[in-house]
mmCIF file as gemmi writes it, N, C-alpha and C atoms, coordinates in Angstrom:
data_model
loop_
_atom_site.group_PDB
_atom_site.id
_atom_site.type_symbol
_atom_site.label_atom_id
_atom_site.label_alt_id
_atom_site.label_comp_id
_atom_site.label_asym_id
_atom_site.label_entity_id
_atom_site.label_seq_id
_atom_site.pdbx_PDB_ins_code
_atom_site.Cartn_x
_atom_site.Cartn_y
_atom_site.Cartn_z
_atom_site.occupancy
_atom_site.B_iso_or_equiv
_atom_site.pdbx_formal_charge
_atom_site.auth_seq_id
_atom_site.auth_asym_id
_atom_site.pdbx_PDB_model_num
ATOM 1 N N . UNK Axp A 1 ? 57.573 -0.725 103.444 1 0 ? 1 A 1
ATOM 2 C CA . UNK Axp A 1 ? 57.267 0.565 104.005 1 0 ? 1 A 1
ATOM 3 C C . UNK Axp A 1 ? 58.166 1.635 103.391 1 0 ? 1 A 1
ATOM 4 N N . UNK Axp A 2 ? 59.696 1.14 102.344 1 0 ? 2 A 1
ATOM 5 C CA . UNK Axp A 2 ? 60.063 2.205 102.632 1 0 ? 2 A 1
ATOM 6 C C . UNK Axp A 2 ? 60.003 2.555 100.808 1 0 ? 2 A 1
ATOM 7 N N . UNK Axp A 3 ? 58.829 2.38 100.677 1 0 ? 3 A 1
ATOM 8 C CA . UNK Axp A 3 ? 58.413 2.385 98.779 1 0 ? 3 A 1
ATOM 9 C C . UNK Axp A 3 ? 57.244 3.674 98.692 1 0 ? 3 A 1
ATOM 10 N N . UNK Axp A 4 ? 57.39 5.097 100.019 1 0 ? 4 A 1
ATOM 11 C CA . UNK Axp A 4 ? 56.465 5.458 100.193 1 0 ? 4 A 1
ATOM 12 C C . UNK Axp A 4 ? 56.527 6.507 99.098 1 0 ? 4 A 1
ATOM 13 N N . UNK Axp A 5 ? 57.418 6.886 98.405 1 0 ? 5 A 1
ATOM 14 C CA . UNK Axp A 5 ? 57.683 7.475 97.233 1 0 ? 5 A 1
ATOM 15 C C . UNK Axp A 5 ? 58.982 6.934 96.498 1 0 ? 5 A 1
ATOM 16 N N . UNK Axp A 6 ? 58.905 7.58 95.087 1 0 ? 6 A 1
ATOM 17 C CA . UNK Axp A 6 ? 60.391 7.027 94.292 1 0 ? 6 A 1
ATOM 18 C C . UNK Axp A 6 ? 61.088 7.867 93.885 1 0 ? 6 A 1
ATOM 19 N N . UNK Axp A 7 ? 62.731 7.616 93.939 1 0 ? 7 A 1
ATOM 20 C CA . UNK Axp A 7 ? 63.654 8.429 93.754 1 0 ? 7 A 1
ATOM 21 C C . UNK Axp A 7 ? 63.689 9.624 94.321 1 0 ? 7 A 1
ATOM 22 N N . UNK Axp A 8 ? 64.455 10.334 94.302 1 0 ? 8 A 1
ATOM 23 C CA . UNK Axp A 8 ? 64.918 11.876 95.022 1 0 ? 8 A 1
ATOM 24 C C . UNK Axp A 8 ? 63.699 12.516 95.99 1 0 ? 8 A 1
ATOM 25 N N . UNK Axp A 9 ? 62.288 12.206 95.367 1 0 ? 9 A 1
ATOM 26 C CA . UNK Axp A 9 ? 61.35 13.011 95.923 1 0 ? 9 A 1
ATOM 27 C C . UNK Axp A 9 ? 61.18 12.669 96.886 1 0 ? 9 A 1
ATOM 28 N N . UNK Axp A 10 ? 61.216 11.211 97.381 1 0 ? 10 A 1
ATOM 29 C CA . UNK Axp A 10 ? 61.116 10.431 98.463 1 0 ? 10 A 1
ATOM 30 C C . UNK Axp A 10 ? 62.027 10.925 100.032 1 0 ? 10 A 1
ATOM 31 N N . UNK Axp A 11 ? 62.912 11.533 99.717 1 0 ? 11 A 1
ATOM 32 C CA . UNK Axp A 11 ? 64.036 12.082 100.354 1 0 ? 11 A 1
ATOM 33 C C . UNK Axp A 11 ? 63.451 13.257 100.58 1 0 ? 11 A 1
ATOM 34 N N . UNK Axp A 12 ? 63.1 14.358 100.015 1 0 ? 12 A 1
ATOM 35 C CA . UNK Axp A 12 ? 62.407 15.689 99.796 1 0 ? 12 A 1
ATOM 36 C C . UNK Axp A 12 ? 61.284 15.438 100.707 1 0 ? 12 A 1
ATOM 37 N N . UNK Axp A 13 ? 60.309 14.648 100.707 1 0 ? 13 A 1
ATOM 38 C CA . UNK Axp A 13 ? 59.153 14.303 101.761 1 0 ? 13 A 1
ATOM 39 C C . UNK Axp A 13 ? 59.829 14.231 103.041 1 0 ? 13 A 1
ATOM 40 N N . UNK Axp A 14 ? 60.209 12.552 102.836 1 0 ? 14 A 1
ATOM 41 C CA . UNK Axp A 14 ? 60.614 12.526 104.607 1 0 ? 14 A 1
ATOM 42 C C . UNK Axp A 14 ? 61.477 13.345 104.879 1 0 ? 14 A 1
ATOM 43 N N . UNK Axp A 15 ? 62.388 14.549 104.553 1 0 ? 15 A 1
ATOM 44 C CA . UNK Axp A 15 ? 62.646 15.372 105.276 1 0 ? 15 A 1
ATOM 45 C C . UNK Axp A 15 ? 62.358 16.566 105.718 1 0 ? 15 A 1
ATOM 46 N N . UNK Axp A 16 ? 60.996 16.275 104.794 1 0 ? 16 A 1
ATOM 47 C CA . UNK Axp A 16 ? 60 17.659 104.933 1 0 ? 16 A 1
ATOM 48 C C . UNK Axp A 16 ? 59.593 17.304 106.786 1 0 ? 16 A 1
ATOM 49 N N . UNK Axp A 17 ? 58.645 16.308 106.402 1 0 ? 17 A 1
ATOM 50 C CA . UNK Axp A 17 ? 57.998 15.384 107.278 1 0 ? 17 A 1
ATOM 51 C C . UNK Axp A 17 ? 59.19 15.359 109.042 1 0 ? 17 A 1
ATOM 52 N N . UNK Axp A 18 ? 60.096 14.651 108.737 1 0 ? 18 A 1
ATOM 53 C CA . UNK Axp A 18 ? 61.382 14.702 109.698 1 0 ? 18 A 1
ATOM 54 C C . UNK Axp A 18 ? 61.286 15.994 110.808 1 0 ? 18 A 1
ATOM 55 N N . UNK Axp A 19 ? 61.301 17.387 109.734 1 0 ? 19 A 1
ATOM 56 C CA . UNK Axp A 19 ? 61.656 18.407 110.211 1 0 ? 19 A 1
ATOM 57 C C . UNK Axp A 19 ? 60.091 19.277 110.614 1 0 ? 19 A 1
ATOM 58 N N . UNK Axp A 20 ? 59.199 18.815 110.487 1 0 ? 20 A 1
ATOM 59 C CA . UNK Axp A 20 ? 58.135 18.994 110.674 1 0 ? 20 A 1
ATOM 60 C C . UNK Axp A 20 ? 57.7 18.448 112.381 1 0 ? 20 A 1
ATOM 61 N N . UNK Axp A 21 ? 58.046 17.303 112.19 1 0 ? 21 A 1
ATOM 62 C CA . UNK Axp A 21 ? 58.072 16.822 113.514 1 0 ? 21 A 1
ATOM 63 C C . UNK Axp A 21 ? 58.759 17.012 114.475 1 0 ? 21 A 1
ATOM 64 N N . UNK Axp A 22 ? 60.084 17.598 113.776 1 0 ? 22 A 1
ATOM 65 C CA . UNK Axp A 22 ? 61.227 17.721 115.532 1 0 ? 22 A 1
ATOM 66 C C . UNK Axp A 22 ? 60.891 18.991 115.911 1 0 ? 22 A 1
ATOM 67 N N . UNK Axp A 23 ? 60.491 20.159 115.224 1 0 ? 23 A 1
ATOM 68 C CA . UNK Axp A 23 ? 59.734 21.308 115.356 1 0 ? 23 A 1
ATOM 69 C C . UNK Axp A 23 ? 58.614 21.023 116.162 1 0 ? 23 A 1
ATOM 70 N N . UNK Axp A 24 ? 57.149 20.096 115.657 1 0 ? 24 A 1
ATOM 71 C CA . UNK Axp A 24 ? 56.138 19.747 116.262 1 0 ? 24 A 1
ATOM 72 C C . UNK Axp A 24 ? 56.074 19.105 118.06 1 0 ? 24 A 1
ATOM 73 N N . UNK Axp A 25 ? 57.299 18.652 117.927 1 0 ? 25 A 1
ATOM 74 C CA . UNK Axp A 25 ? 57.792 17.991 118.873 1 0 ? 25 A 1
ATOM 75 C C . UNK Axp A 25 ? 58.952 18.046 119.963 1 0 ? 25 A 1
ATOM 76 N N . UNK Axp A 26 ? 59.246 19.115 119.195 1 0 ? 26 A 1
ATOM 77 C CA . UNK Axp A 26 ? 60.673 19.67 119.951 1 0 ? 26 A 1
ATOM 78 C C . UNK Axp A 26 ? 62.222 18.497 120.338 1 0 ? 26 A 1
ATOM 79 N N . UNK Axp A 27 ? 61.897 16.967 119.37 1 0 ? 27 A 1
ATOM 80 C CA . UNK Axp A 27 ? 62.796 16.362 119.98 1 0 ? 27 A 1
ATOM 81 C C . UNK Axp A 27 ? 63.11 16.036 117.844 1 0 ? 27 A 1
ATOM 82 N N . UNK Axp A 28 ? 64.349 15.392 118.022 1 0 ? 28 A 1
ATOM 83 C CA . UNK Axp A 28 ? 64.548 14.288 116.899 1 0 ? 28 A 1
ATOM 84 C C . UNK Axp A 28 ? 64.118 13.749 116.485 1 0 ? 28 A 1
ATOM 85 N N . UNK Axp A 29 ? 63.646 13.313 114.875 1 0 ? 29 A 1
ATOM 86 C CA . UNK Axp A 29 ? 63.267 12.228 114.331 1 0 ? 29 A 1
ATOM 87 C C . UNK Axp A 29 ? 64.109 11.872 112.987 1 0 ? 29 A 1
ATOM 88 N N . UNK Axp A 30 ? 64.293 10.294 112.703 1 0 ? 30 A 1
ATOM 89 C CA . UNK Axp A 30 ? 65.236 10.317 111.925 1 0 ? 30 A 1
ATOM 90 C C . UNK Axp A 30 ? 63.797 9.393 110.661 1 0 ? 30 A 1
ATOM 91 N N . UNK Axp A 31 ? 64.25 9.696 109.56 1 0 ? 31 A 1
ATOM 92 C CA . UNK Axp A 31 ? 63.587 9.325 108.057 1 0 ? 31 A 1
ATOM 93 C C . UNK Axp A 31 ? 62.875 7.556 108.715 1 0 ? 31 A 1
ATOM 94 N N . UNK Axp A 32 ? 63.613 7.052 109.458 1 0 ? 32 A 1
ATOM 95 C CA . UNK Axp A 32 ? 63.023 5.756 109.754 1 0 ? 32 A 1
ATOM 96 C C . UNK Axp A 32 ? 61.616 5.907 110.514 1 0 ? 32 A 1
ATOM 97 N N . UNK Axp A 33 ? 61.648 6.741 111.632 1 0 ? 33 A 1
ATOM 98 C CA . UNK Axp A 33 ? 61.034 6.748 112.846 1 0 ? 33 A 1
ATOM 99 C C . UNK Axp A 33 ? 59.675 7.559 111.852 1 0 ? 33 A 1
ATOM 100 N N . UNK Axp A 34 ? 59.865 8.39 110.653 1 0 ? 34 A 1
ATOM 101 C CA . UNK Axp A 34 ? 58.303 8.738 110.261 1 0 ? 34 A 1
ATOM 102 C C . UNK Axp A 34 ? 58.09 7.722 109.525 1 0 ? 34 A 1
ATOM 103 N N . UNK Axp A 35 ? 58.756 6.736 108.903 1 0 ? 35 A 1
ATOM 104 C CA . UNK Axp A 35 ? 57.812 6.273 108.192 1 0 ? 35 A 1
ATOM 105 C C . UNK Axp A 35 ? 57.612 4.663 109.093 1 0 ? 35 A 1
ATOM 106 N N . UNK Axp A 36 ? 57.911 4.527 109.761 1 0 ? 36 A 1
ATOM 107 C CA . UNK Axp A 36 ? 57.351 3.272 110.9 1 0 ? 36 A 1
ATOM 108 C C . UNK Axp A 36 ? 55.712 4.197 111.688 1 0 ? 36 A 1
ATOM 109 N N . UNK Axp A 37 ? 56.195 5.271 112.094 1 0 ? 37 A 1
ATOM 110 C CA . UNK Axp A 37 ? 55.011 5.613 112.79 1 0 ? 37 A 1
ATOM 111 C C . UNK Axp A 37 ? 53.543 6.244 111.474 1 0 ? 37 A 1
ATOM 112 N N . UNK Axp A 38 ? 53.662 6.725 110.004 1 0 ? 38 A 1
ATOM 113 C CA . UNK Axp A 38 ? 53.008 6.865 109.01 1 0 ? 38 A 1
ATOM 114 C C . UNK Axp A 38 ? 52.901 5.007 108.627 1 0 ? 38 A 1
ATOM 115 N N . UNK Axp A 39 ? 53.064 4.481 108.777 1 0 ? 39 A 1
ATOM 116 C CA . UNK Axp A 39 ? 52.934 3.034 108.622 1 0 ? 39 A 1
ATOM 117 C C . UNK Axp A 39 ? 51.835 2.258 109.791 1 0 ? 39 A 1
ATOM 118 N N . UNK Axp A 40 ? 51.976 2.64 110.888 1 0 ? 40 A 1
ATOM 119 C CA . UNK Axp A 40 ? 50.868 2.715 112.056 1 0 ? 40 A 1
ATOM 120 C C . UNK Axp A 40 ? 49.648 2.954 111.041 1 0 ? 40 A 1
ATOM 121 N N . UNK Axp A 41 ? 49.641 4.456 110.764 1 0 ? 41 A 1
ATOM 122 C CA . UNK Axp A 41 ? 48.118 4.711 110.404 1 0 ? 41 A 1
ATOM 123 C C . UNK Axp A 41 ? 47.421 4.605 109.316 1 0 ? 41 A 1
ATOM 124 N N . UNK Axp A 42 ? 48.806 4.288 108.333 1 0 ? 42 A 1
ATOM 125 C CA . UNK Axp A 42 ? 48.536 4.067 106.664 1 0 ? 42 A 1
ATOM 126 C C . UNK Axp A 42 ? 49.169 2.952 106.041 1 0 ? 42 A 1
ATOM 127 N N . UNK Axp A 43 ? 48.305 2.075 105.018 1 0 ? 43 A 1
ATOM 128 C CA . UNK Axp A 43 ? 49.008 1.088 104.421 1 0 ? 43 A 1
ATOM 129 C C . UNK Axp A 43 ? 49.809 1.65 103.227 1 0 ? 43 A 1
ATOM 130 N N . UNK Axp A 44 ? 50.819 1.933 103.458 1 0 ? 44 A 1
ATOM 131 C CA . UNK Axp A 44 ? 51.791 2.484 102.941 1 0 ? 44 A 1
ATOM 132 C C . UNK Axp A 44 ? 52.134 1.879 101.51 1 0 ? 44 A 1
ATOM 133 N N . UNK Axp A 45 ? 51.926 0.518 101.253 1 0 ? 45 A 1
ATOM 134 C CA . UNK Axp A 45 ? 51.565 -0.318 99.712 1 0 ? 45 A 1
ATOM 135 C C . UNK Axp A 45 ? 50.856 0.487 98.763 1 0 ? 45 A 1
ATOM 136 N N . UNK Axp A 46 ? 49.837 0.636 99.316 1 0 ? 46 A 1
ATOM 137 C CA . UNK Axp A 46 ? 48.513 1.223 98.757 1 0 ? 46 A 1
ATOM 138 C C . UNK Axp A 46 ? 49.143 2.14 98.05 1 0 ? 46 A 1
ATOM 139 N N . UNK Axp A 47 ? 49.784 3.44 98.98 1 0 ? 47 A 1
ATOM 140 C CA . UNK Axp A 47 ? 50.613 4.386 97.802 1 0 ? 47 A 1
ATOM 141 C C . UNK Axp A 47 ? 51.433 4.633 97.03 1 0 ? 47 A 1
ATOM 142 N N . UNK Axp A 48 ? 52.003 3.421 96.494 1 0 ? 48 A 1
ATOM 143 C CA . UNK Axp A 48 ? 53.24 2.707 96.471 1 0 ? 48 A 1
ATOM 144 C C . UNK Axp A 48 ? 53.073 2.789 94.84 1 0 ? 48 A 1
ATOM 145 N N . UNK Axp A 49 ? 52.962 3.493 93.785 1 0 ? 49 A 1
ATOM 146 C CA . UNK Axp A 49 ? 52.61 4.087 92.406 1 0 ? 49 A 1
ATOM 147 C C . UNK Axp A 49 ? 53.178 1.962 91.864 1 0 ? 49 A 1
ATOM 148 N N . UNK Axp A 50 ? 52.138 1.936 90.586 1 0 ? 50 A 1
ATOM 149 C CA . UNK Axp A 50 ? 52.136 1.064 89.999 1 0 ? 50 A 1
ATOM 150 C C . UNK Axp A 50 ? 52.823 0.92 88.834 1 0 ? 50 A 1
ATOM 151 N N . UNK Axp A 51 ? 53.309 -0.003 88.244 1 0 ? 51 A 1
ATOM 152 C CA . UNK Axp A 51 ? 53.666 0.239 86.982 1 0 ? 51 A 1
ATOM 153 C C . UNK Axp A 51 ? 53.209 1.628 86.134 1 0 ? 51 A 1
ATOM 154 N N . UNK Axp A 52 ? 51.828 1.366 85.415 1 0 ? 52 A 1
ATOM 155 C CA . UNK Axp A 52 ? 51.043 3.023 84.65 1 0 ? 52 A 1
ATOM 156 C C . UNK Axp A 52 ? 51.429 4.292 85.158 1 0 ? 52 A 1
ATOM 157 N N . UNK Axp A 53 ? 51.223 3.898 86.709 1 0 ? 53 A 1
ATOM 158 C CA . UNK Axp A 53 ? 51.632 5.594 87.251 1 0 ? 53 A 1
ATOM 159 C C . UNK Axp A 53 ? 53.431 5.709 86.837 1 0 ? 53 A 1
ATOM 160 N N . UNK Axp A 54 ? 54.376 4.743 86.836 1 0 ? 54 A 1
ATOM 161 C CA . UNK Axp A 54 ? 55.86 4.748 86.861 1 0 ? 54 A 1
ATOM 162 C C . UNK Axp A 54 ? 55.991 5.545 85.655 1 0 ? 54 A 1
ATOM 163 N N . UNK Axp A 55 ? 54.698 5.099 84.097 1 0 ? 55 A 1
ATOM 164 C CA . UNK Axp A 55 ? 55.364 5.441 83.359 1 0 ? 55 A 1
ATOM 165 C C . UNK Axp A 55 ? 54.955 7.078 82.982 1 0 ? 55 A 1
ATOM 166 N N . UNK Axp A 56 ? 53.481 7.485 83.723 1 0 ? 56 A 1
ATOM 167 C CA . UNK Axp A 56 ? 53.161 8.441 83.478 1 0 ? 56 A 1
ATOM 168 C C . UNK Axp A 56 ? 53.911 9.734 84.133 1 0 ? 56 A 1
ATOM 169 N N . UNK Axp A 57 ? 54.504 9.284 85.225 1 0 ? 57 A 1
ATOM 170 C CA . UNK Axp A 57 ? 55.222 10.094 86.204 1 0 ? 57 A 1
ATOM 171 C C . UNK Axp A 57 ? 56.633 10.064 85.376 1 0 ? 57 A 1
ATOM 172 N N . UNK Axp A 58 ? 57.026 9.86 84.453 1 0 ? 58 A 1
ATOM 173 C CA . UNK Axp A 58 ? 58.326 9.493 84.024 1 0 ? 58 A 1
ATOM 174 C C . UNK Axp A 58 ? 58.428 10.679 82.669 1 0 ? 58 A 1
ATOM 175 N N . UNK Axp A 59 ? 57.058 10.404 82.587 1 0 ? 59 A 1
ATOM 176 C CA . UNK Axp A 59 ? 57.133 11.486 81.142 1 0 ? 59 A 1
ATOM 177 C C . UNK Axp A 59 ? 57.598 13.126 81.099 1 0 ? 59 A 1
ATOM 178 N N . UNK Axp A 60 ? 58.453 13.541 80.468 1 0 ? 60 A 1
ATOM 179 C CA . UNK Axp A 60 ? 58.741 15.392 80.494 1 0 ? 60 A 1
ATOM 180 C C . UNK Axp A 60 ? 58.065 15.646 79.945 1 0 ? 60 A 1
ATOM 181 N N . UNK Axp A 61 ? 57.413 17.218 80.232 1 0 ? 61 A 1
ATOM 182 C CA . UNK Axp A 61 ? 56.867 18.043 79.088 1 0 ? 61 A 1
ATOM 183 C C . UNK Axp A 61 ? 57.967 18.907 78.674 1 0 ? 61 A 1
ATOM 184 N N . UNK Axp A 62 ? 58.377 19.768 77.714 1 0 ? 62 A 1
ATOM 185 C CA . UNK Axp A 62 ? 58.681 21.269 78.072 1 0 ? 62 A 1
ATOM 186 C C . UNK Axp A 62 ? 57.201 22.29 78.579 1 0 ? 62 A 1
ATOM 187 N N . UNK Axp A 63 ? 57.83 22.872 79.708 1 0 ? 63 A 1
ATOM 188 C CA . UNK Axp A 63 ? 56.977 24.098 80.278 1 0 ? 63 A 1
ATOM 189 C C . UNK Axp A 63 ? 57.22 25.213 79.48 1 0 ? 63 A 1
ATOM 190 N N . UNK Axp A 64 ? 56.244 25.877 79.25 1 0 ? 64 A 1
ATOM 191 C CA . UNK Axp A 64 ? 56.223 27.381 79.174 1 0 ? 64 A 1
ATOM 192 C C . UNK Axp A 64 ? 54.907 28.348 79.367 1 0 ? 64 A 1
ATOM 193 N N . UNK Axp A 65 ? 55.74 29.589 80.631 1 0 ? 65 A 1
ATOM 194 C CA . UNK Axp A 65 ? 54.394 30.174 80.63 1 0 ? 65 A 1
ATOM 195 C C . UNK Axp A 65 ? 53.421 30.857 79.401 1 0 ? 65 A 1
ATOM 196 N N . UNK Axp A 66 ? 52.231 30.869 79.686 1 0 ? 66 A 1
ATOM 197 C CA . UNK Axp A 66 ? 51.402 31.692 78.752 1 0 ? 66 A 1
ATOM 198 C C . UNK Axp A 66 ? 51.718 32.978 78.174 1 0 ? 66 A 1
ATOM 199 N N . UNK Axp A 67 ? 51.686 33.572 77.441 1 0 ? 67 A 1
ATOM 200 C CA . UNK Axp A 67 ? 52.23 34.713 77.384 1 0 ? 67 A 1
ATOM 201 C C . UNK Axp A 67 ? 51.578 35.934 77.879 1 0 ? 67 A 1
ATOM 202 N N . UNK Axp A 68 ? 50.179 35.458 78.672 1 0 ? 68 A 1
ATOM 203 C CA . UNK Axp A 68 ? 49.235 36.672 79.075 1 0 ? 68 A 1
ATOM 204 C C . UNK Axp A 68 ? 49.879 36.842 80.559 1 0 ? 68 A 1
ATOM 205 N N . UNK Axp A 69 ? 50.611 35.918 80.413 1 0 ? 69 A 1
ATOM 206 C CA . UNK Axp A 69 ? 51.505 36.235 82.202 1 0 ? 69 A 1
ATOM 207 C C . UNK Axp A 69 ? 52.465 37.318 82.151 1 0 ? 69 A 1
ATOM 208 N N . UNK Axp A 70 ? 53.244 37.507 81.044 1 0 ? 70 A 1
ATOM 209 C CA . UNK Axp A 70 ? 54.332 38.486 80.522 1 0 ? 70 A 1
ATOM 210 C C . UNK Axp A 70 ? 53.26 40.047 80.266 1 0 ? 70 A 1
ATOM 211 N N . UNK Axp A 71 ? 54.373 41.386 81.37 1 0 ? 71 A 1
ATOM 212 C CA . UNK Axp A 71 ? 53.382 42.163 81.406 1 0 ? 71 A 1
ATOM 213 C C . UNK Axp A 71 ? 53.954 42.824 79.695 1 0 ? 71 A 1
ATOM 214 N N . UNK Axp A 72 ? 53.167 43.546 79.421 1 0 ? 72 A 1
ATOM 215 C CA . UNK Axp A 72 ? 53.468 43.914 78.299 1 0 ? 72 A 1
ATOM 216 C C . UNK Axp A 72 ? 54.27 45.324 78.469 1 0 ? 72 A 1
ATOM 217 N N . UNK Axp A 73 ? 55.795 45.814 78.059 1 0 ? 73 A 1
ATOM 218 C CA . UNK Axp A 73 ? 55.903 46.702 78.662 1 0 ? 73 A 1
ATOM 219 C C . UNK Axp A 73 ? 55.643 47.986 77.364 1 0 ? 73 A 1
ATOM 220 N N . UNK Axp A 74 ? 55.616 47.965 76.993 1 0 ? 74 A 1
ATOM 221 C CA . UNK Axp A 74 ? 54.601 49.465 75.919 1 0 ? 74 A 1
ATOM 222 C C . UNK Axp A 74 ? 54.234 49.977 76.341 1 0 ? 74 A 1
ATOM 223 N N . UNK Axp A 75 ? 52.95 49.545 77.486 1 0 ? 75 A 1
ATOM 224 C CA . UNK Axp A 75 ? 51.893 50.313 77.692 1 0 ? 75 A 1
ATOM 225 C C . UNK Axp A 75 ? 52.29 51.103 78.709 1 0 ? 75 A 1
């Protein structure tokens, strides 16, 4: 259950999630308690990225915006 994402991002969710709920709920929840109760309603394996996805998710690009985003200042 607790393979529901990998590395850092995984942390970034359930504490999205965490803080979503003690708000929703007005009480505490700790990183365990969402993913036991997201485990109730989802087979949590299933999303559990495979080898292919490990390596595709692994790859950098460099970004850069388009340049039609940059206003042009001349005009």
């Amino acid at each position: 259950m607790g393979q529901m994402t990998n590395g850092v991002h995984r942390h970034f969710v359930l504490y999205g999630l965490t803080e979503y709920m003690r708000r929703s709920f007005n009480r505490p929840f700790t990183a365990d308690d969402v993913l036991k109760l997201l485990g109730r309603f989802y087979n949590l394996e299933m999303v559990k990225p495979d080898d292919e996805d490990a390596d595709f998710l692994s790859q950098e690009e460099d970004f850069r915006l388009p340049q039609s985003y940059f206003v042009d200042e001349e005009n």
